[in-house]
C-alpha positions in Angstrom: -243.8 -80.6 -140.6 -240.1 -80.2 -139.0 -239.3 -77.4 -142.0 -242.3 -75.6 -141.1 -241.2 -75.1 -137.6 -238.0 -74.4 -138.3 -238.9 -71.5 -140.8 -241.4 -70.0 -138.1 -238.5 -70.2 -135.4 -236.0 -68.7 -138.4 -238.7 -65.7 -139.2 -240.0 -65.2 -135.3 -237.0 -65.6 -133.7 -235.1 -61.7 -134.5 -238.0 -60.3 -134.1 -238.7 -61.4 -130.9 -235.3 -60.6 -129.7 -235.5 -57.5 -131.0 -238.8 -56.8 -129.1 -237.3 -58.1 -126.0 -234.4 -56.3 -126.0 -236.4 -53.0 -126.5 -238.7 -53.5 -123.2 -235.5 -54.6 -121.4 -234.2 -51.3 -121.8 -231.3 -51.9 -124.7 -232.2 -50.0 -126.8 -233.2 -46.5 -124.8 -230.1 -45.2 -125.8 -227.3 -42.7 -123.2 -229.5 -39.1 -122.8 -227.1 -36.4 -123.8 -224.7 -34.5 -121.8 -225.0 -31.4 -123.8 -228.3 -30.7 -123.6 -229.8 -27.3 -122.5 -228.7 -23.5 -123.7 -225.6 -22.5 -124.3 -225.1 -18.6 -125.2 -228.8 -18.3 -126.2 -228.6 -21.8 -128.4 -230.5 -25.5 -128.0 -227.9 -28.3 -129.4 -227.5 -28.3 -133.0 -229.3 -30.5 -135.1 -228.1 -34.1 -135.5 -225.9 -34.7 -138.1 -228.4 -37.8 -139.2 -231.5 -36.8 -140.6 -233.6 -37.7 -137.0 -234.4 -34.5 -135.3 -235.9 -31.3 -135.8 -234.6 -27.4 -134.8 -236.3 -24.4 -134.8 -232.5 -23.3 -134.7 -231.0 -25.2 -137.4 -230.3 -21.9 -139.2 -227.8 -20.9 -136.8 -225.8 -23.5 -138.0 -225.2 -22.8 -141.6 -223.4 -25.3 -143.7 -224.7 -28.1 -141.0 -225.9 -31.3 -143.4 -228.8 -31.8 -142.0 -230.4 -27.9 -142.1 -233.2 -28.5 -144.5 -234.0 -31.6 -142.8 -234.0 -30.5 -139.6 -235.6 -26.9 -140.1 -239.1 -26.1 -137.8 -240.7 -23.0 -137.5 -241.0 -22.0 -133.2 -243.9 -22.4 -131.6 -246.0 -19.3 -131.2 -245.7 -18.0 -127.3 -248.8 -16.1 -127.1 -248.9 -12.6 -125.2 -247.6 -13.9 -121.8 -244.5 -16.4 -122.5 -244.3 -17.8 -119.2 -248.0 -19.1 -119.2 -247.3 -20.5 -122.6 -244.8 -22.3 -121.2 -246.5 -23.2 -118.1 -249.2 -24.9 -120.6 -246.7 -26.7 -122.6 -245.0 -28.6 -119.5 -249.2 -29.6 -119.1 -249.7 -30.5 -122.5 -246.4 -32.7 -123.1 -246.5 -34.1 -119.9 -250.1 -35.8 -120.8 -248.3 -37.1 -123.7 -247.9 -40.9 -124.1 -244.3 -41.9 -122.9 -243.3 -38.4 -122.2 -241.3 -38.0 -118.7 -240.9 -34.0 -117.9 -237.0 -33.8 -116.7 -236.7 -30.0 -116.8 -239.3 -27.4 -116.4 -239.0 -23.8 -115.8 -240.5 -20.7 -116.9 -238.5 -20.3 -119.4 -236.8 -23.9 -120.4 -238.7 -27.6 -121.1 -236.7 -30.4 -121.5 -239.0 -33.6 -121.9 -237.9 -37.8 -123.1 -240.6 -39.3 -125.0 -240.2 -43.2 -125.2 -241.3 -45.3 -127.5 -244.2 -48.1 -126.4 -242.4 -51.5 -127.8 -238.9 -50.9 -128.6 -238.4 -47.6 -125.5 -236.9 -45.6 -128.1 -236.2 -42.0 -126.5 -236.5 -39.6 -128.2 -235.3 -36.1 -126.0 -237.1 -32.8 -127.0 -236.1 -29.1 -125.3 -238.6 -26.1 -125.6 -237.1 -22.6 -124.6 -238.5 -19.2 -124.8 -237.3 -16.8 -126.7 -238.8 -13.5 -125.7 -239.2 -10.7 -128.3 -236.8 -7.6 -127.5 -239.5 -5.0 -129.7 -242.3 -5.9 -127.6 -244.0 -8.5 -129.1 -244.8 -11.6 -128.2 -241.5 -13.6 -128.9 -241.6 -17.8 -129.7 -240.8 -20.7 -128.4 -237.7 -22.7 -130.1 -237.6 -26.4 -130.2 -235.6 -29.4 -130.5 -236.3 -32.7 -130.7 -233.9 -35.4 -131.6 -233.6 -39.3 -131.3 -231.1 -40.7 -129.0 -230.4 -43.8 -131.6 -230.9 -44.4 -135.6 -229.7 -42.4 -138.5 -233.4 -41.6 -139.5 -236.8 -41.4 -137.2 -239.0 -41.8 -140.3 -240.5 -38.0 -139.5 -241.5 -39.0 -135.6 -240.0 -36.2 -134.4 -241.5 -33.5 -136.8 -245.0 -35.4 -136.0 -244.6 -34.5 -132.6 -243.7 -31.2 -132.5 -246.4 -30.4 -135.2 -249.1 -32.3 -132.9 -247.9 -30.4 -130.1 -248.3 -27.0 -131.8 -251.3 -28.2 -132.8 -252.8 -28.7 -129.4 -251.2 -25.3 -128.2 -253.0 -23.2 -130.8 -256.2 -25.5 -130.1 -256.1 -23.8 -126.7 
């Protein structure tokens, strides 16, 4: 019986820790210090395949391009209402904290339940200089990891989703 409980401490025990130092806060990662627009631009994608740009081909040559490529997100006739909807929508997210909101700017952390992953996404609109009705370009990275098993697209796609859904 003594084997037994030592292979059940052996296999629960990392784990455990791992799950513990996740809701103490370990493993939320430091939020960037280079976040927002600079000349027009979100952050280029990470050079690990975990995050997603609607930008990534402003950056040609960058590793992670296909990975990280995203169509915008459709602004609708009045940009500023769009966006007005989107600080709404991602705010009523699970584990998403609204940082920045403006009329034309959205920066939002999403955290994880279990582990408090963060994840930081940035919305900015991108009005169209012919008239139209312009986009809204996104990025969304993780903080830590080399991959986020797709989390990030999955988020931006639900998020689109729910936009268009009205």
């Amino acid at each position: 019986m003594t084997w037994l409980k030592w292979t059940l401490i052996v296999l629960l025990a990392p784990p455990l820790m791992f799950l513990a130092a996740g809701q103490l806060g370990a493993l939320r990662g430091q939020a960037p210090s280079d976040l927002g627009l600079r000349e027009g631009k979100l952050k280029a994608p990470s050079a690990t395949p975990n995050s997603v740009s609607s930008q990534a081909a402003l950056w040609p040559g960058h590793p992670q391009l296909e990975y990280a490529r995203i169509e915008p997100l459709p602004a609708g006739a009045d940009g500023r209402a769009t966006m007005r909807r989107l600080a709404t929508l991602v705010a009523a997210m699970p584990g998403a904290t609204v940082v920045t909101s403006r009329d034309d700017y959205l920066y939002v952390q999403f955290e994880t339940r279990w582990l408090r992953f963060v994840d930081d996404a940035e919305f900015t609109l991108q009005r169209d200089t012919g008239g139209g009705a312009g986009v809204i370009h996104v990025r969304s990275a993780s903080r830590l990891g080399h991959g986020d098993f797709g989390v990030n697209r999955a988020r931006i796609e639900a998020i689109r989703a729910r936009l268009a859904a009205g």
